[in-house]
FITORKOL-708848 format. One line per field, with one value per residue: residue in one letter; x, y, z of N, C-alpha, C, O in turn. Coordinates in steps of 0.02 Angstrom, whole numbers, plus 50000, padded with zeros to 5 digits. Example, Ala and Ser with C-alpha at 12.3 -4.5 7.8 and 13.67 -1.06 7.14 Angstrom:
% FITORKOL-708848
aa	(A|S)
n.u	(50660|50642)
n.v	(49716|49888)
n.w	(50390|50354)
ca.u	(50615|50684)
ca.v	(49775|49947)
ca.w	(50390|50357)
c.u	(50660|50645)
c.v	(49835|50002)
c.w	(50390|50394)
o.u	(50712|50670)
o.v	(49834|50057)
o.w	(50423|50402)
% end
This chain:
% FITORKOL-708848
aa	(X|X|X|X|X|X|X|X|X|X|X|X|X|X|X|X|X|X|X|X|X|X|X|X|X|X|X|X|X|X|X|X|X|X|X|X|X|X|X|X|X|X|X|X|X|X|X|X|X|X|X|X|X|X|X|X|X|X|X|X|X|X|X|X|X|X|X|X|X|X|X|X|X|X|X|X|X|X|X|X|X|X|X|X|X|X|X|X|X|X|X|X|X|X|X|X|X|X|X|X|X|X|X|X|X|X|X|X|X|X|X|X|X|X|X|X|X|X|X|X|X|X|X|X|X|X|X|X|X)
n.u	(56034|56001|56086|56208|56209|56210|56319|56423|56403|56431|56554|56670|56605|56642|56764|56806|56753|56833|56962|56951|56940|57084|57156|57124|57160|57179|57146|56990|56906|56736|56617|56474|56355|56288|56315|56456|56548|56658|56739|56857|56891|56952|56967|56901|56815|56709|56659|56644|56536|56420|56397|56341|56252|56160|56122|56061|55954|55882|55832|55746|55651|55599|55559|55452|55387|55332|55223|55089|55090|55111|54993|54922|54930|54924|54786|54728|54803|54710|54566|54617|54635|54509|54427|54481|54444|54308|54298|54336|54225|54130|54151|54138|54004|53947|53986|53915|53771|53788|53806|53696|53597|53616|53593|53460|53417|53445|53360|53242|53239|53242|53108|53035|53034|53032|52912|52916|52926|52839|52741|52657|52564|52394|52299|52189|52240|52250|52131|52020|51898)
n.v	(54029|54149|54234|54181|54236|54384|54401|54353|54461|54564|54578|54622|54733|54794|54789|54844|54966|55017|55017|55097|55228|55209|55229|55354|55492|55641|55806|55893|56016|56083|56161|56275|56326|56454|56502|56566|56486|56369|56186|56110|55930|55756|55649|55523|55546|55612|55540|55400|55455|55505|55390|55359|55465|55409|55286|55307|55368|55288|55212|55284|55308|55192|55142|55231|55192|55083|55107|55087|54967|54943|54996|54928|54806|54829|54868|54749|54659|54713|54688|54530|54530|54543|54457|54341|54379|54361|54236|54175|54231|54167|54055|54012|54033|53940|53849|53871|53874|53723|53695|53711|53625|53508|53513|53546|53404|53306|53360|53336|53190|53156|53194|53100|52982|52813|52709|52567|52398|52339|52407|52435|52341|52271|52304|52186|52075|51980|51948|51847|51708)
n.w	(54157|54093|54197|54150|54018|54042|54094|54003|53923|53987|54033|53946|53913|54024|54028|53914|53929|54053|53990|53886|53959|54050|53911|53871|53922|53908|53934|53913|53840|53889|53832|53865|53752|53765|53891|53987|54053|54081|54078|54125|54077|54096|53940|53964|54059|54031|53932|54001|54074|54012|53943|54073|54088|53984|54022|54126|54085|53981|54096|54164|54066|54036|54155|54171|54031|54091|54188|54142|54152|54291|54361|54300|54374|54510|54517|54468|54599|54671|54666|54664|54786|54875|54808|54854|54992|54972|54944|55055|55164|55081|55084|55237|55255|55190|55261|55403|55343|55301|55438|55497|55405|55456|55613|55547|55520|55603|55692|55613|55606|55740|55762|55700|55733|55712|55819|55908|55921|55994|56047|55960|55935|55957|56055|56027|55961|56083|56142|56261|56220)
ca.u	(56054|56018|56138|56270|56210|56225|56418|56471|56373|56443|56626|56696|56597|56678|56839|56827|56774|56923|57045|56942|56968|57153|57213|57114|57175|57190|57099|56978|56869|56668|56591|56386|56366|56256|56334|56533|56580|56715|56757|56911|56900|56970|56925|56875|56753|56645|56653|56602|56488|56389|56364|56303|56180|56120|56078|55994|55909|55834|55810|55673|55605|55582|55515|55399|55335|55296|55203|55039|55070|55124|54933|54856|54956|54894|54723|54742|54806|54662|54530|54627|54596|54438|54394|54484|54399|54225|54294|54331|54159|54079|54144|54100|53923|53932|53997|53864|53721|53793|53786|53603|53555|53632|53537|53389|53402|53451|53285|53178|53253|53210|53047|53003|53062|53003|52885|52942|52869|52780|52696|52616|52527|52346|52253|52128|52265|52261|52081|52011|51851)
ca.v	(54045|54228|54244|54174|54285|54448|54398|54362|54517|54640|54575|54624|54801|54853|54791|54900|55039|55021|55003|55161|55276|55199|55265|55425|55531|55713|55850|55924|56089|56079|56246|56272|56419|56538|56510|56587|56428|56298|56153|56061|55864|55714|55629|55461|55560|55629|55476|55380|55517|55504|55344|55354|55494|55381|55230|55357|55411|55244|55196|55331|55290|55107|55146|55291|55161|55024|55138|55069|54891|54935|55006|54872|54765|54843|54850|54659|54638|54742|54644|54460|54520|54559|54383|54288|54412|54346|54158|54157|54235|54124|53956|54019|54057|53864|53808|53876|53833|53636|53654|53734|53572|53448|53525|53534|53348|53286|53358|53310|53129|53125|53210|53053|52917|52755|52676|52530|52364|52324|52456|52443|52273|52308|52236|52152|51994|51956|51933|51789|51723)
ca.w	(54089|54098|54214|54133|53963|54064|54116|53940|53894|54022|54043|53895|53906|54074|53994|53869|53967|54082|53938|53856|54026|54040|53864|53836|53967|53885|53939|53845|53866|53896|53845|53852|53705|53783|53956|54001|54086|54036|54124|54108|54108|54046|53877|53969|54114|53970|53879|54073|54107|53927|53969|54120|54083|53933|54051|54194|54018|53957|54153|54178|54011|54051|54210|54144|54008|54138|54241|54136|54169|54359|54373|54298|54400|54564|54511|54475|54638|54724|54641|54696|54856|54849|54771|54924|55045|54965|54943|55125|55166|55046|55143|55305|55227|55173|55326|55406|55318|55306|55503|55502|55379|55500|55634|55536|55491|55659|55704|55562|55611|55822|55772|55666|55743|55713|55852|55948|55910|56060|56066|55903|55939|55958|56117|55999|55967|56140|56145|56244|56186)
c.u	(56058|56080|56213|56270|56232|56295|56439|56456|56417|56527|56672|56669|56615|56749|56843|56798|56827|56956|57014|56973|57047|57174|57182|57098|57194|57139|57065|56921|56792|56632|56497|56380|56323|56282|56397|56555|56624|56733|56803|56897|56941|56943|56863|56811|56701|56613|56596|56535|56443|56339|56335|56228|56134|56085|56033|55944|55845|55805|55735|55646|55580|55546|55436|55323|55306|55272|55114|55013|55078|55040|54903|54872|54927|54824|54709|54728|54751|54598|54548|54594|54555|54394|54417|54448|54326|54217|54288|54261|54113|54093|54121|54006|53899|53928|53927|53796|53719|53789|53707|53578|53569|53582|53488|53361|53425|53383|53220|53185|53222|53129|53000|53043|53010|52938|52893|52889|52804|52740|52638|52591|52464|52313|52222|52178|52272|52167|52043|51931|51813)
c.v	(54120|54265|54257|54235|54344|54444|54381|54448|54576|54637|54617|54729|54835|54837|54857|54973|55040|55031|55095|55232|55270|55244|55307|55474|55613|55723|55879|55977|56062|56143|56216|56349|56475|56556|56537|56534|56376|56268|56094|55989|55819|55684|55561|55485|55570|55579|55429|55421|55519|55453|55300|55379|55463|55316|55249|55356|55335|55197|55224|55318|55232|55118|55167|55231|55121|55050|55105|54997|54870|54934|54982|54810|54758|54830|54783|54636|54653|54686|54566|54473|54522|54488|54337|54321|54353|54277|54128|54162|54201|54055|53959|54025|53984|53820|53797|53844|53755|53623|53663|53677|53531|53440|53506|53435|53313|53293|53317|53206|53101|53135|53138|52976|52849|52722|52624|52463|52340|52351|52475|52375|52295|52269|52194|52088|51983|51946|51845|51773|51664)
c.w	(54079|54137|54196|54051|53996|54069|54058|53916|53922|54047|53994|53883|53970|54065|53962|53896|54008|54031|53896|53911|54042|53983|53848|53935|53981|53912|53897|53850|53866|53915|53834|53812|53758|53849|53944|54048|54047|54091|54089|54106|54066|54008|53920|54018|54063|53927|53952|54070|54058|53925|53996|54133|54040|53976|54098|54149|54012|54036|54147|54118|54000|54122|54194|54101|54027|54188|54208|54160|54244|54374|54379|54336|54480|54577|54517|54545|54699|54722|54665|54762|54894|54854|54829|54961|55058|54958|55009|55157|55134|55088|55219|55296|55218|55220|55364|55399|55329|55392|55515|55481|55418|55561|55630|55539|55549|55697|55674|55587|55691|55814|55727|55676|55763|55768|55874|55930|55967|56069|55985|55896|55948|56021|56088|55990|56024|56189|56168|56229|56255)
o.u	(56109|56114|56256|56320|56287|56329|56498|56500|56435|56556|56716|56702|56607|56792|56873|56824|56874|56993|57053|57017|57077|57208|57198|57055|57212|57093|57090|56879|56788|56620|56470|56393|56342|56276|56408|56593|56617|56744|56791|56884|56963|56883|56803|56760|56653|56558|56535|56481|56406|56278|56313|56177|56075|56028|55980|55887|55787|55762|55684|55586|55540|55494|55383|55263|55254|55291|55073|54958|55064|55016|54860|54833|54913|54800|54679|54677|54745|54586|54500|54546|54563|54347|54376|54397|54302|54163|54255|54235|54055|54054|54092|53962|53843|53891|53892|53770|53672|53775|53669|53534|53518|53543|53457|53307|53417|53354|53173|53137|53191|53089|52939|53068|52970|52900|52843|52828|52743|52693|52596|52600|52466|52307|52220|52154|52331|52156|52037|51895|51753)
o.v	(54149|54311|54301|54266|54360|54489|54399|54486|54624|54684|54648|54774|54896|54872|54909|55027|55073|55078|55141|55272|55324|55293|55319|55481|55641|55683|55896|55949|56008|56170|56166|56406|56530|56614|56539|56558|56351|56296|56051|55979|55836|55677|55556|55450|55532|55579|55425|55392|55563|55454|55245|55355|55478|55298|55221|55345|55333|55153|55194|55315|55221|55086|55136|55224|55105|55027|55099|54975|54814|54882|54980|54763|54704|54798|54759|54606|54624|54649|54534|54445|54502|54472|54297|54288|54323|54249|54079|54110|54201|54016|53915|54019|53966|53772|53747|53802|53724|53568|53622|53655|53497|53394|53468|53411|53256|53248|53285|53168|53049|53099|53133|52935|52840|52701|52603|52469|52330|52329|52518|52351|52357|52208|52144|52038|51965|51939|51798|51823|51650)
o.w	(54060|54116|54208|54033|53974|54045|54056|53895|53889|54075|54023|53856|53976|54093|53978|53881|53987|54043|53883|53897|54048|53997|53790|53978|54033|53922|53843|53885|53836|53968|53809|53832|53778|53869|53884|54091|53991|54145|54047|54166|54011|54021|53909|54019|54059|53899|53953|54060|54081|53914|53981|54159|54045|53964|54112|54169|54031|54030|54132|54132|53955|54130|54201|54114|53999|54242|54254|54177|54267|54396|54423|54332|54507|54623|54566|54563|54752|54770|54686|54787|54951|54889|54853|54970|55106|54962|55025|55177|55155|55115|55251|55339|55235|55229|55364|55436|55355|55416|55539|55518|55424|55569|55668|55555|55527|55727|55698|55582|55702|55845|55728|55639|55809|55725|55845|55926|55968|56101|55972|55840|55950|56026|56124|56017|56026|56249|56129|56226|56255)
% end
């Protein structure tokens, strides 16, 4: 959709700059007062040239003013990475540990293992009299 807005938007304004540069084709003087220079051109270069320097113009001033939200943008991005750094280091930290408890509890389990029945009979039922 933007797309298509920009091409209604901008058809019609390099029309009419063409058609402006087409029919104003006189020359016309360009003095600077305190300077002795004059420079010949045509009506439509000055006219081009006007506004070209006006879009260089609000370029750098759109840049300039998004130089606060570039900053905080970076910062942002320093900080994300940062936070995965310490998410990654935090699951290895988990990992870890959950193998240390397995371990542990693989142990805690052979070290307490049951007794066998046979062996928990007592000589005394086998008593003859």
């Amino acid at each position: 959709m933007g797309k298509l807005l920009s091409w209604i938007f901008l058809t019609p304004l390099v029309l009419g700059l063409i058609l402006f540069a087409a029919s104003n084709r006189a020359d016309v003087v360009l003095r600077l007062w305190p300077f002795d220079y004059e420079l010949t051109t045509p009506v439509a270069l000055v006219g081009v040239g006007g506004l070209f320097l006006g879009f260089l113009w609000g370029a750098v001033m759109v840049w300039i003013s998004g130089g606060v939200a570039r900053g905080r943008a970076r910062r942002e991005a320093h900080r994300a990475e940062g936070a995965e750094k310490e998410v990654l280091r935090l699951k290895t930290d988990v990992e870890m540990l959950e193998e240390k408890l397995r371990a542990a509890d693989a142990k805690a389990k052979s070290a307490s293992l049951p007794v066998p029945a046979s062996d928990t009979q007592t000589s005394g039922s086998r008593h003859i009299l």
